[in-house]
N, C-alpha and C positions, 0 to 999 in steps of 0.2 A: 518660070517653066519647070515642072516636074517631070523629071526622068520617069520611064514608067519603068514599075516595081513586078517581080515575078511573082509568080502565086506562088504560097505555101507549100503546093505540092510538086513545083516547078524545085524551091529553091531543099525538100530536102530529097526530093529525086538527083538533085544536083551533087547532096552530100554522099546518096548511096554511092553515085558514079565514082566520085572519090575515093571511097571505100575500099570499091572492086577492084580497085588497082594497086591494094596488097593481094588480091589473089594467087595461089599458085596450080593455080589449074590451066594443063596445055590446051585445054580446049575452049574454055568459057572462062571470063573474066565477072564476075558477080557478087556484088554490096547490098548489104540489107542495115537499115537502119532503122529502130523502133520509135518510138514519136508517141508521148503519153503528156496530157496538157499542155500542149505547145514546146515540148521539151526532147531533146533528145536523152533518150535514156537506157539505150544498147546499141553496140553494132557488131557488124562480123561479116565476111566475106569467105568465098571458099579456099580453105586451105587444109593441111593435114594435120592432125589433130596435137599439140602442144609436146615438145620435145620429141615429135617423131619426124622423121624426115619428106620432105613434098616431092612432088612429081620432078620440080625443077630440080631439087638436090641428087633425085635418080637420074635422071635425064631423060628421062622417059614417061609416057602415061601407059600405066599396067591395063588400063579400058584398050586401048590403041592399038599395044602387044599382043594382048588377047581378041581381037579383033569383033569387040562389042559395041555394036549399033550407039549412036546418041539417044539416051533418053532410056536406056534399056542396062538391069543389072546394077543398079549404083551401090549394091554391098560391095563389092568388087574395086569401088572407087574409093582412094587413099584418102581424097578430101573430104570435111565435112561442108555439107549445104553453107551459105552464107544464112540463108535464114533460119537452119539450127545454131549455128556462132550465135546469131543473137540474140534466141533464146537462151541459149546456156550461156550466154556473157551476163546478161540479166538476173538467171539463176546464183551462179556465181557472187553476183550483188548482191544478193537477196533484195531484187527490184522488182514490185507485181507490174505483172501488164496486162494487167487488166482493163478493157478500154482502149487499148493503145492502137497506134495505126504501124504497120511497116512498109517501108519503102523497100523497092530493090531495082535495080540497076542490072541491066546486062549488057555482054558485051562481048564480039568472039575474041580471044584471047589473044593481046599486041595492038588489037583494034580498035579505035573509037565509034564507031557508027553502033548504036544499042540495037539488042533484040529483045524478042519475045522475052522478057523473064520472071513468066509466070512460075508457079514454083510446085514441084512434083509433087506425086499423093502422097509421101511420107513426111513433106515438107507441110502440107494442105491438112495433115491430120496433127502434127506438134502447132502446128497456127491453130487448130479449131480449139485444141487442149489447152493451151496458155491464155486463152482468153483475149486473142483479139477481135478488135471490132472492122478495121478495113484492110486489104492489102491493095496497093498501089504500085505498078508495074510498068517497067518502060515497054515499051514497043518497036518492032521491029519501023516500022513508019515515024519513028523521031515525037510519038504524042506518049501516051500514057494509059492506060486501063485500071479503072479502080470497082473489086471486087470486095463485097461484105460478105464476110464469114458467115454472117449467119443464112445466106443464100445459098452456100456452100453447103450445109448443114440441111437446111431443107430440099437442096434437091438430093441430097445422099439418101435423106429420108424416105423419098417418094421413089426413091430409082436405086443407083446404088454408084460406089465411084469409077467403075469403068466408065460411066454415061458421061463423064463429067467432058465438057466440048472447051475447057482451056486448058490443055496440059500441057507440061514442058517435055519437049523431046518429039 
């Protein structure tokens, strides 16, 4: 008798979840892991950018104090995206990723039950430029949603990205 085995996108949606749980953001827990020939080959989660201090070391979320909507404003926000870490962990490598798939993982922060975590338009414009081919998203309903960049790309083309009907926030 064979145990039955996860898919692919079950077991590295598993790894973003992992991920996101160095986050340091008060609001949203979020792993991004890149995936290029069967291989992990970046990750990153949201946190503040390298020897500067995170929300948790303030105590506080400066969005929260300044009393900024979810999804609105994220210059403002001390963290970087989990799926810029993983571009620039990659960069950092000097590792193309071209081809590659990303996973991400969300989740409200403390929480395990995943959300939506599709990934904003500054996030949707570093994915189109680094040259991926799919992003792979948990869901608020416990499944998964997998979008091709370059579906991204053509409807920006025909329309523009406010039109875009999956955003985070």
């Amino acid at each position: 008798m064979n145990p039955k085995r996860i898919s692919k996108n079950q077991y590295y949606l598993g790894i973003a979840e992992e991920v996101a749980r160095r986050s340091t953001c008060w609001r949203r827990s979020i792993g991004a892991i890149i995936i290029r020939d069967d291989q992990i080959i970046s990750a990153g989660y949201v946190g503040a950018p390298r020897k500067t201090k995170s929300s948790y070391e303030h105590g506080f979320c400066l969005r929260d104090k300044l009393n900024i909507p979810h999804g609105q404003r994220y210059e403002l926000c001390r963290s970087v995206h989990a799926e810029q870490n993983a571009i620039i962990n990659a960069a950092r490598a000097g590792v193309s990723l071209l081809g590659g798939d990303m996973y991400i993982f969300g989740s409200l922060s403390g929480k395990s039950e995943p959300i939506n975590a599709f990934p904003c338009f500054i996030c949707k414009k570093m994915i189109i430029n680094a040259g991926l081919d799919r992003v792979i998203c948990s869901t608020a309903d416990g499944k998964m949603k997998v979008f091709r960049v370059s579906n991204w790309v053509k409807d920006w083309q025909e329309k523009d990205i406010i039109d875009d009907s999956h955003q985070y926030g």
